[in-house]
C-alpha positions in Angstrom: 38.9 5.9 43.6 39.9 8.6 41.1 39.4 6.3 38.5 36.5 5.7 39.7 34.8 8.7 39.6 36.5 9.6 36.0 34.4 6.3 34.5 31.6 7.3 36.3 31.8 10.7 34.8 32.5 9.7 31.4 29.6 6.9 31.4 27.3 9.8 32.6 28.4 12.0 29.7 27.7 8.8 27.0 24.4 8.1 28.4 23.8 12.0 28.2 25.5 11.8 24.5 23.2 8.8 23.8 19.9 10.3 24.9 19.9 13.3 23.1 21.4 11.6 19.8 18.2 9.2 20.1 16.1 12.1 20.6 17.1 13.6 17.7 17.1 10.5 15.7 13.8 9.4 16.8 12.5 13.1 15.8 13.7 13.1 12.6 13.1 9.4 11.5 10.3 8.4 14.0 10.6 5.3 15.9 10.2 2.3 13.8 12.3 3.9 11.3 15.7 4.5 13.8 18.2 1.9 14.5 20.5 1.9 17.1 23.1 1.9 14.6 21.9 5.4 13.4 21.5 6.4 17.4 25.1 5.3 17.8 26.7 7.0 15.0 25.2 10.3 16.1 26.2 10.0 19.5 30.0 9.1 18.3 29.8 5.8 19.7 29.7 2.7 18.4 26.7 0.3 18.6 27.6 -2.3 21.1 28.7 1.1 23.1 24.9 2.5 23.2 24.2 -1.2 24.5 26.4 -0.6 27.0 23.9 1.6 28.6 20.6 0.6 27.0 19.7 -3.3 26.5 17.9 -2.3 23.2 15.6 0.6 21.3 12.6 0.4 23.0 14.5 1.0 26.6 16.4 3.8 24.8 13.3 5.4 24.1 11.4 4.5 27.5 14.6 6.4 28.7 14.3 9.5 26.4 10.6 9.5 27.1 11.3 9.3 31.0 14.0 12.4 30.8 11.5 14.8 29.6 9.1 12.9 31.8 11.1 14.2 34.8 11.7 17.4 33.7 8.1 18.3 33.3 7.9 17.2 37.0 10.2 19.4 38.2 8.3 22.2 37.4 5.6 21.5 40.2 2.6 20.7 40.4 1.4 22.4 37.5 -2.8 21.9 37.9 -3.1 23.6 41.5 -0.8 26.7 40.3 -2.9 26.6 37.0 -6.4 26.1 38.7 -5.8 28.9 41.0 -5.3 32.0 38.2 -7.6 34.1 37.3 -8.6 33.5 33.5 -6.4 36.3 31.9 -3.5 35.1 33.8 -4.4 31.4 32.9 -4.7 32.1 29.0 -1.3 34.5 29.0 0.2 30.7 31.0 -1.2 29.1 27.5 0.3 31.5 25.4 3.5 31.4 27.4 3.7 27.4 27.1 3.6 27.5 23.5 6.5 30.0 23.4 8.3 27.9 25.5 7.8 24.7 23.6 10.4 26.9 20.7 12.8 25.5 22.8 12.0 21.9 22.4 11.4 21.1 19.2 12.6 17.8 18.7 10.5 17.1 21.4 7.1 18.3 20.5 8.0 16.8 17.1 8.8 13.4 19.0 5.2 13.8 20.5 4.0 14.0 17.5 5.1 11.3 15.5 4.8 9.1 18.9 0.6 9.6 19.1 0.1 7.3 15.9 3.5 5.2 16.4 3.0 2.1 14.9 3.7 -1.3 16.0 4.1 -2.8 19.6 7.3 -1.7 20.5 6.2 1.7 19.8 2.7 1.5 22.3 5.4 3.1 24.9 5.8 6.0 23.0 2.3 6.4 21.7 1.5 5.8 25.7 3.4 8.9 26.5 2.0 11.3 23.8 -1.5 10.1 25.4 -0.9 10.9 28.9 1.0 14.4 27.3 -2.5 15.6 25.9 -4.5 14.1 29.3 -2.4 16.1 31.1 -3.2 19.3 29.4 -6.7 18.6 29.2 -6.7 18.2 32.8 -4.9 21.0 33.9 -7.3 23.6 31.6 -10.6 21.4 33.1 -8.8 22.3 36.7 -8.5 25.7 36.1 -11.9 25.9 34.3 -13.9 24.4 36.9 -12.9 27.1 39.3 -13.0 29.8 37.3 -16.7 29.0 36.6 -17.2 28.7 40.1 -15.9 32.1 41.1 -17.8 33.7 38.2 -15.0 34.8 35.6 -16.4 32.1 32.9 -20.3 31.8 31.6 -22.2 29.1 33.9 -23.3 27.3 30.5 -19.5 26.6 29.2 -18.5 23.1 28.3 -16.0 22.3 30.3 -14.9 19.2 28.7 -15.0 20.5 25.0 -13.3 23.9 26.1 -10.4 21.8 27.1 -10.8 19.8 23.9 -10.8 22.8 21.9 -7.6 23.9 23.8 -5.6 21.4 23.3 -6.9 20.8 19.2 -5.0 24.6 18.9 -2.2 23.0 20.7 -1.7 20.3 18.5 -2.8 22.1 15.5 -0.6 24.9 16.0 2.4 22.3 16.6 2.0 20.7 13.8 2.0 23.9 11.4 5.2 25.1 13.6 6.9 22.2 12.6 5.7 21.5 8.9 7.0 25.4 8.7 9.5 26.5 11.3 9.0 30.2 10.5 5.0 29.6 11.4 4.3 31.9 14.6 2.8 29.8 16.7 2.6 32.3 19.7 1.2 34.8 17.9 -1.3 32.1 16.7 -2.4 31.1 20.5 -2.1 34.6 21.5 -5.3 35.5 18.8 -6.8 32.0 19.9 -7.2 32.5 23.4 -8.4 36.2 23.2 -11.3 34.9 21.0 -11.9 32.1 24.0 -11.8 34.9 26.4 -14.4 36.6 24.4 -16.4 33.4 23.9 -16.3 32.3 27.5 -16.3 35.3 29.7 -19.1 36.8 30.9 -17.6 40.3 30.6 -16.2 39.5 26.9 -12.5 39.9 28.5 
């Protein structure tokens, strides 16, 4: 039984090793361009250990994709909490999402390169990026939809192209963030979303 639990606990800890040296690989390189080989070497393992765990690269990455997958679910259900704020509250949530994407920048780079992955193998990836940006888009269209109705944004506002605006300052302050590590990108959102305040309120707030 002790032996057991030992391999057990030391499979857990390779797949663990594994995942995050194929999300760094996969960040770096993007996806058609990593081999398991790379993944493997990274991770201290061999290659026929990382099949071991994963049949082949497109699982691996199915696998990285779903880890981060699950982590964002763990937060909640993040378009009711989002919907219900008031709009200062609801921009300062913007602003503190992109300083908390700092933290995960192999990831955002991963998304990235992922929404114009080439090749079949890759339409899991790309897949993932897609639903990444629908998600946003929904939760700011959520939020925007009540906030119109209880008066804190102009009747006329577009609710679809707000939320298409949004998320073109997500993705475009991403990508100068990671072109440029030393690129603020808070500071960026912070000055975006007090001119969308400004542009959508109807106090100017």
């Amino acid at each position: 039984m002790a032996r057991t639990l030992v391999a057990d606990k030391a499979g857990r800890a390779a797949r663990e090793r594994i995942l995050r040296a194929a999300l760094e690989t996969f960040a770096e390189r993007g996806y058609a361009a990593s081999s398991l080989t790379a993944v493997a070497k990274r991770a201290g393992l061999s290659a026929p250990g990382v099949l071991h765990h994963f049949s082949d690269k497109r699982s691996l990455l199915a696998a990285v994709l779903e880890e981060h997958g699950q982590k964002d679910r763990e937060t909640g259900d993040r378009t009711v909490e989002f919907a219900d704020l008031d709009l200062p509250a609801a921009l300062d949530l913007i602003v503190d999402q992109v300083e908390a994407n700092l933290a995960h920048r192999d990831v955002i780079r991963l998304a990235h390169l992922c929404a114009l992955a080439p090749g079949e193998d890759a339409q899991v990836a790309a897949d993932w990026s897609k639903a990444r940006l629908q998600r946003l888009r929904a939760d700011i269209v959520a939020f925007a939809d009540r906030a119109r109705a209880r008066g804190e944004i102009s009747a006329d506002t577009d609710l679809d192209a707000t939320a298409a605006v949004i998320v073109a300052a997500f993705l475009g302050l991403e990508h100068q963030w990671l072109v440029d590590e030393s690129f603020d990108m808070v500071a960026g959102m912070r000055a975006f979303t007090r001119l969308l305040a400004t542009r959508i309120g109807r106090s100017g707030a």
